[in-house]
DRENKOLLO-123113 format. One record per residue (C-alpha): residue number from 1; x, y, z. Coordinates in Angstrom, 3 decimals, padded with zeros to 6 digits, m for minus. Layout:
N
+-----+----------+----------+----------+
:   n :        X :        Y :        Z :
+-----+----------+----------+----------+
: NUM :        X :        Y :        Z :
...
+-----+----------+----------+----------+
This chain:
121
+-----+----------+----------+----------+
:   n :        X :        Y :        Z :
+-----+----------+----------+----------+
:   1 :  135.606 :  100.935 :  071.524 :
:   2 :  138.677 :  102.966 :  070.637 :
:   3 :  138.544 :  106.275 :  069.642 :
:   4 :  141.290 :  107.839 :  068.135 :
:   5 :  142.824 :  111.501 :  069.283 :
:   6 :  143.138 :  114.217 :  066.958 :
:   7 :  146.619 :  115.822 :  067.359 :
:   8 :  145.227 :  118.662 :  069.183 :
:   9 :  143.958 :  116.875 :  071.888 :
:  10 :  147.337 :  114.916 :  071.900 :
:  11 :  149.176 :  117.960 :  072.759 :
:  12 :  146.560 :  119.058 :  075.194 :
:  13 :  146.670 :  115.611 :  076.949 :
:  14 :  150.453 :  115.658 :  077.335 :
:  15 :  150.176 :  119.283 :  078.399 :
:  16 :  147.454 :  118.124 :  081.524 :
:  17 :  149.965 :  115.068 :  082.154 :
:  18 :  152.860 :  117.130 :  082.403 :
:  19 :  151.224 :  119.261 :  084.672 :
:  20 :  149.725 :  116.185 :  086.727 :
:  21 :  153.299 :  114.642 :  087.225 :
:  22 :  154.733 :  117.598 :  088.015 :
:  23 :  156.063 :  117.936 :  091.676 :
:  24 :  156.351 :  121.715 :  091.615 :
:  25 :  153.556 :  123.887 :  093.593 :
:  26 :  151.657 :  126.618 :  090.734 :
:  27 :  150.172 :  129.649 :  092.100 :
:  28 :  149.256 :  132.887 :  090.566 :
:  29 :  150.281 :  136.091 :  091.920 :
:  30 :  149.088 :  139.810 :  091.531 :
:  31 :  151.625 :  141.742 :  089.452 :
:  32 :  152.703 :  144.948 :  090.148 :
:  33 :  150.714 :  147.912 :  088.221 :
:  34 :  152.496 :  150.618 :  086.952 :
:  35 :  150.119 :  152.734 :  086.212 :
:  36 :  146.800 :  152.534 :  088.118 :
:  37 :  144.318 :  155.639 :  086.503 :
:  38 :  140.750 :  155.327 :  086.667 :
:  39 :  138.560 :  156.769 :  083.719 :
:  40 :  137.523 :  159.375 :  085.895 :
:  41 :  141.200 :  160.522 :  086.402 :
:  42 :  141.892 :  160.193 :  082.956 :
:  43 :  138.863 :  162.555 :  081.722 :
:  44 :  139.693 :  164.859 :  084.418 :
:  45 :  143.005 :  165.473 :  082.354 :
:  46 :  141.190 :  165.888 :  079.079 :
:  47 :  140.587 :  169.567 :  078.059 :
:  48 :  137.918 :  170.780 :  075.530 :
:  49 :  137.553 :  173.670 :  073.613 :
:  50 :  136.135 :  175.687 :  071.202 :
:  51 :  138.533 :  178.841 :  069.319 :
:  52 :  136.568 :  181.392 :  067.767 :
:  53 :  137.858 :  184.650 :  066.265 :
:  54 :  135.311 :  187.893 :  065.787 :
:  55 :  134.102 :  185.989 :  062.551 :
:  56 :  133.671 :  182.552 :  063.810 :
:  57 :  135.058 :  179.107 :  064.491 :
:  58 :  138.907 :  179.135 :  064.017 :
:  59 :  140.205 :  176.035 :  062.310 :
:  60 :  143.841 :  174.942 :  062.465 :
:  61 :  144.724 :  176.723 :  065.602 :
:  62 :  147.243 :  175.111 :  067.474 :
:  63 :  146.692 :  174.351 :  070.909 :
:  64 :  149.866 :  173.520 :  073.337 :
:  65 :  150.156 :  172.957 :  077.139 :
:  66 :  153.183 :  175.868 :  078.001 :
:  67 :  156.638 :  173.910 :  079.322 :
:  68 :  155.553 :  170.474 :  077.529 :
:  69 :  155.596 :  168.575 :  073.852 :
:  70 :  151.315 :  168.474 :  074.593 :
:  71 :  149.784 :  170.048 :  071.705 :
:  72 :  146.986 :  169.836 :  068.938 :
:  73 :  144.992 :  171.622 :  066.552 :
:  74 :  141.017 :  172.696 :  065.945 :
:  75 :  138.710 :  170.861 :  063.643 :
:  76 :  137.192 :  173.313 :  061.144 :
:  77 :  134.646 :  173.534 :  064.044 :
:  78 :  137.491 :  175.397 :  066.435 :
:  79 :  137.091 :  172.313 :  068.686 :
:  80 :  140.185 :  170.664 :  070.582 :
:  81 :  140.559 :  168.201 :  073.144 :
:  82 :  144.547 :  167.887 :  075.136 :
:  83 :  145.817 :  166.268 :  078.068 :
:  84 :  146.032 :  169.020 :  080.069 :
:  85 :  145.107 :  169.819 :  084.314 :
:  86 :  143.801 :  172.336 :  086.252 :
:  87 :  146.475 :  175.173 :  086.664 :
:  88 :  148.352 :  174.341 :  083.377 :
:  89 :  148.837 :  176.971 :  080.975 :
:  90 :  147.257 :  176.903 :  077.054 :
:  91 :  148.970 :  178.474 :  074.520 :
:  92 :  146.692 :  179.299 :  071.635 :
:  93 :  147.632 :  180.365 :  068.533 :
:  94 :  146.770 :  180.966 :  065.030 :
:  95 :  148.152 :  182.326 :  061.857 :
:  96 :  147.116 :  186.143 :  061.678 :
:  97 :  146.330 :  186.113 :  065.379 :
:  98 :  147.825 :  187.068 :  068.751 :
:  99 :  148.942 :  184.255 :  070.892 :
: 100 :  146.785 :  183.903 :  073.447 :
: 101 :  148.149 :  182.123 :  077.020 :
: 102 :  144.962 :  180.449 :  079.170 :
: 103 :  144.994 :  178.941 :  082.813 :
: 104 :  143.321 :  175.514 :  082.685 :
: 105 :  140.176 :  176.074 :  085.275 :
: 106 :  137.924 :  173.236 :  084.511 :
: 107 :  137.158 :  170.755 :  081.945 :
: 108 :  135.961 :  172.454 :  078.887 :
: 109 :  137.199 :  176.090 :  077.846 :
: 110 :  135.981 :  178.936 :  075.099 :
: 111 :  138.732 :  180.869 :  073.662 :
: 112 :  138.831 :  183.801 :  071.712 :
: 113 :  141.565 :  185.250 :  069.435 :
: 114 :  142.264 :  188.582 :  068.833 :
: 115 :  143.265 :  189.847 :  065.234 :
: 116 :  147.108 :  190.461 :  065.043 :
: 117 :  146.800 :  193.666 :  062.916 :
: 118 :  150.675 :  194.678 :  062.782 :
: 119 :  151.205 :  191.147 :  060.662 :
: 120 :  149.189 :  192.532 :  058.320 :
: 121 :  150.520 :  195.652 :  058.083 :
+-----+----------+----------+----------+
């Protein structure tokens, strides 16, 4: 009995003979990795935070690592998260506040802002 081949499995057939007839040796090899970071490396660089001010939770603060383009801003919470390592340098800042400059030391951070009275004044 002959069956007939959908044209699918035409072009998959040709493909395997191709391959078949083919004199030429195939062999994969291991490409080079640019990049190799683990997801333990990569949450060692991620930075949490809370911003309060005397009253509370500051929302809208911006948050920037000092020297690079790195930078965010609180939820209405005061919580952040940035790319940022041990030793780096937070600058923290807020509208009606002094800036405030923090060393990275570990992975999650609790920042207060003082009141910048003379922009009131």
């Amino acid at each position: 009995m002959i069956s007939k081949f959908t044209s699918n499995q035409k072009v998959s057939l040709l493909a395997i003979a191709l391959l078949v007839a083919s004199s030429q040796n195939l062999w994969a090899e291991e490409m080079p990795i640019a990049f190799k970071h683990t997801a333990k490396e990569a949450a060692q660089n991620q930075v949490t935070g809370k911003v309060t001010a005397e009253d509370g939770p500051l929302a809208a603060a911006t948050v920037s690592v000092k020297g690079t383009s790195v930078s965010t801003s609180t939820d209405a919470k005061g919580t952040f998260a940035i790319r940022a390592k041990a030793g780096d340098i937070l600058l923290v800042s807020s509208v009606g506040y002094k800036t405030k400059e923090v060393t990275v030391t570990g992975t999650t951070l609790s920042i207060q802002l003082e009141s910048n009275n003379e922009a009131l004044e």
